[in-house]
NUTI-340109 format. One record per residue (C-alpha): residue in one letter; x, y, z. Coordinates in pm, 1 decimal. Example, Ala and Ser with C-alpha at 12.3 -4.5 7.8 and 13.67 -1.06 7.14 Angstrom:
<nuses>
(nuse "A",(1230.0,-450.0,780.0))
(nuse "S",(1367.0,-106.0,714.0))
</nuses>
This chain:
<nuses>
(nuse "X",(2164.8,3117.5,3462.5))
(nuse "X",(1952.0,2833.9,3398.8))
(nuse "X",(2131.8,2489.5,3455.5))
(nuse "X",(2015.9,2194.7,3191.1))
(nuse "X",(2079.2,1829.7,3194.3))
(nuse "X",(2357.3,1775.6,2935.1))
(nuse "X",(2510.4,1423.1,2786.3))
(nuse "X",(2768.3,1453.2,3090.5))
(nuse "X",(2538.6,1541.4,3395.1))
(nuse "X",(2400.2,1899.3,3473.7))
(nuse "X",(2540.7,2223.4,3340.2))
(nuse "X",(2571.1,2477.7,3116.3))
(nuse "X",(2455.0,2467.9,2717.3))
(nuse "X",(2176.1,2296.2,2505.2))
(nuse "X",(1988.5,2037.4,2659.7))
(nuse "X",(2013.0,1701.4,2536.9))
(nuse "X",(1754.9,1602.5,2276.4))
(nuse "X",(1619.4,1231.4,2237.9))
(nuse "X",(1659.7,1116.9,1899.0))
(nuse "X",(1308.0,1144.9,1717.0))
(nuse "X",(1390.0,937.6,1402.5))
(nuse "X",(1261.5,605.5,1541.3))
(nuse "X",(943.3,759.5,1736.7))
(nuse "X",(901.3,874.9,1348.5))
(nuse "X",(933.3,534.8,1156.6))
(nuse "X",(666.1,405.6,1435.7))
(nuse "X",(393.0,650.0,1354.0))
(nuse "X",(113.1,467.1,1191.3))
(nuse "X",(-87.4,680.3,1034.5))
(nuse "X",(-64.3,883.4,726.4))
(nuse "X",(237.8,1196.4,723.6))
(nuse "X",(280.1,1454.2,440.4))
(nuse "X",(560.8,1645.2,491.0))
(nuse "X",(541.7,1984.7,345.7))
(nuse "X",(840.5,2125.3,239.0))
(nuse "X",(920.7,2521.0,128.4))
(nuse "X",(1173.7,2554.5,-145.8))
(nuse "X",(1274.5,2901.0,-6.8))
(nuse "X",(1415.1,2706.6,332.2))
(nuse "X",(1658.5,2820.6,564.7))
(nuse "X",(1659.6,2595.5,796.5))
(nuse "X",(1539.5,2221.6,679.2))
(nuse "X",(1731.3,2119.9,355.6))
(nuse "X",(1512.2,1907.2,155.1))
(nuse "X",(1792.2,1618.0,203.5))
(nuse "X",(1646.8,1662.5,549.3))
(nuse "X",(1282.6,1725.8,448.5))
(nuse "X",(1320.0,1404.3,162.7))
(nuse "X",(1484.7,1168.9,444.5))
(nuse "X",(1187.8,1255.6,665.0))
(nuse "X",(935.2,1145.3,440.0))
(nuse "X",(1168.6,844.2,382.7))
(nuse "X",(1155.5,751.9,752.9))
(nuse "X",(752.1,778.0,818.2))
(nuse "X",(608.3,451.4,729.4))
(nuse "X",(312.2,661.0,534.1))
(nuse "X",(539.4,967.7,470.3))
(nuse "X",(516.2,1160.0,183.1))
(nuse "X",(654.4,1493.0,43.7))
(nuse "X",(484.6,1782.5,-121.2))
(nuse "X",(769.7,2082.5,-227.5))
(nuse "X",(592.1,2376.8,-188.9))
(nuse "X",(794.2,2697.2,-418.9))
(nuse "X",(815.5,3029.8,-239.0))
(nuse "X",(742.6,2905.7,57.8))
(nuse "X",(1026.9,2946.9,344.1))
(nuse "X",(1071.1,2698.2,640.1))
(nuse "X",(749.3,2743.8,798.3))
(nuse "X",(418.3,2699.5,574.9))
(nuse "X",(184.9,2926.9,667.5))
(nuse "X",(-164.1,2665.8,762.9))
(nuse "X",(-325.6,2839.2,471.0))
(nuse "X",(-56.8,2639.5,211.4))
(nuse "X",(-119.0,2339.9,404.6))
(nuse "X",(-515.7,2345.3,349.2))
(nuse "X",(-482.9,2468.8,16.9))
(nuse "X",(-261.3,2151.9,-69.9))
(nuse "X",(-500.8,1907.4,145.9))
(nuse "X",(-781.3,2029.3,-30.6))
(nuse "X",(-640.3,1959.1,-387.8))
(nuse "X",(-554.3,1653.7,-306.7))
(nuse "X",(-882.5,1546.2,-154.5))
(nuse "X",(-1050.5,1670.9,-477.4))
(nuse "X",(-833.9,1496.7,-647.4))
(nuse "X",(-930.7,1113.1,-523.0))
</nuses>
């Protein structure tokens, strides 16, 4: 059995996560967040509040698309936007 730091020293369960929302609101550059209506796992209260956070965030819903966008969506959507300038 593998033994991870927790909140309360070493032992058993998840290990202890640092919180990522202020490494997000320092990221400079440019974020789109891309979003699949068909989720499971990110509700797009989550998904919305993460392009909130990112100083340059922005969010693109993508429908039919589950929690994971395959890289294909994600070039298809930078390339229409980069036409689109």
């Amino acid at each position: 059995m593998i033994r991870r730091e927790t909140a309360h020293g070493f032992g058993h369960g998840p290990p202890v996560r640092p919180p990522l929302w202020p490494v997000r609101q320092a990221l400079p550059c440019p974020m789109l967040v891309i979003w699949g209506t068909d989720r499971d796992v990110l509700s797009e209260a989550q998904a919305l509040r993460m392009a909130d956070v990112l100083p340059r965030g922005e969010l693109v819903r993508v429908p039919g698309i589950g929690h994971t966008p395959t890289p294909l969506i994600g070039n298809a959507i930078f390339a229409s936007r980069s036409g689109s300038r």
